[in-house]
C-alpha positions in Angstrom: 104.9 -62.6 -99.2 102.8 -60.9 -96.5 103.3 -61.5 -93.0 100.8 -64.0 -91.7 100.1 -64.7 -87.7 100.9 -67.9 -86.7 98.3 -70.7 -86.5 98.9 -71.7 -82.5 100.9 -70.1 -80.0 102.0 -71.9 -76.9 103.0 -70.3 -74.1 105.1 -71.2 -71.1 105.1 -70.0 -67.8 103.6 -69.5 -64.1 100.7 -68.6 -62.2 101.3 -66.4 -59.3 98.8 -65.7 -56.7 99.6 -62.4 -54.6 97.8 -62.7 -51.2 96.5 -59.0 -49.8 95.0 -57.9 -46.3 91.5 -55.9 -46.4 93.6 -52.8 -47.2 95.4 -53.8 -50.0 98.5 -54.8 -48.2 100.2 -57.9 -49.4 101.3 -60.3 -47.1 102.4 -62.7 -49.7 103.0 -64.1 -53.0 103.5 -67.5 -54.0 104.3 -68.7 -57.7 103.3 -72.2 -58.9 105.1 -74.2 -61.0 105.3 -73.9 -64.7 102.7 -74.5 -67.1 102.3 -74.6 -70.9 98.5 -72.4 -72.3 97.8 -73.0 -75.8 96.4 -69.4 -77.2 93.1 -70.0 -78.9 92.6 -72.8 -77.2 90.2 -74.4 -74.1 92.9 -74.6 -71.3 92.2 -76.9 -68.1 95.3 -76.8 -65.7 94.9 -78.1 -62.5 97.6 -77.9 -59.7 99.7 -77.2 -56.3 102.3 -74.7 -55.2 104.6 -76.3 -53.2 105.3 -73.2 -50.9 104.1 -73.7 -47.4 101.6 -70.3 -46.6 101.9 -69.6 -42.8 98.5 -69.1 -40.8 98.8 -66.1 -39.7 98.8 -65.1 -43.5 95.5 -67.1 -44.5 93.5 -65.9 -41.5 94.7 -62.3 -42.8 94.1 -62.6 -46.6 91.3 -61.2 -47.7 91.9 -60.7 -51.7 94.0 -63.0 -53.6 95.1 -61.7 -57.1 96.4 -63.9 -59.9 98.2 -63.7 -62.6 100.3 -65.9 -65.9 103.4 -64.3 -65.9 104.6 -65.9 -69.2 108.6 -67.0 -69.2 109.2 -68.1 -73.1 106.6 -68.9 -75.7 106.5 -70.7 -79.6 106.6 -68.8 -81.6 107.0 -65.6 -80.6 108.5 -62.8 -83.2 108.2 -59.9 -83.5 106.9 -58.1 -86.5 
């Protein structure tokens, strides 16, 4: 029996937003809480990180980068 790819994979994990000056510095990065992503799928996720960001880091950010940094997904094997 060959090795199909599964139908749905879901994945669990975080956004994290990295906060950077106009050089590239970063000033700060704050992680929001989990979320599940369905691959293949139309994800809408909609939320707040509950970590307080500090004015003197807003007035300063001029790039914010994000990322999903997945922590566990279903099913995930390797072949």
């Amino acid at each position: 029996m060959a090795w199909r790819p599964p139908d749905q994979v879901m994945y669990e994990g975080h956004f994290e937003f990295t906060l950077k000056d106009a050089d590239g510095f970063v000033l700060m990065k704050v992680a929001a809480p989990n979320e599940y992503l369905s691959a293949g799928s139309d994800n809408s996720v909609q939320g707040t990180a509950d970590e307080t960001i500090p004015s003197s880091v807003i007035v300063g950010t001029k790039h914010v980068d994000v990322g999903f940094v997945v922590t566990n997904c279903n099913p995930c094997e390797a072949k």
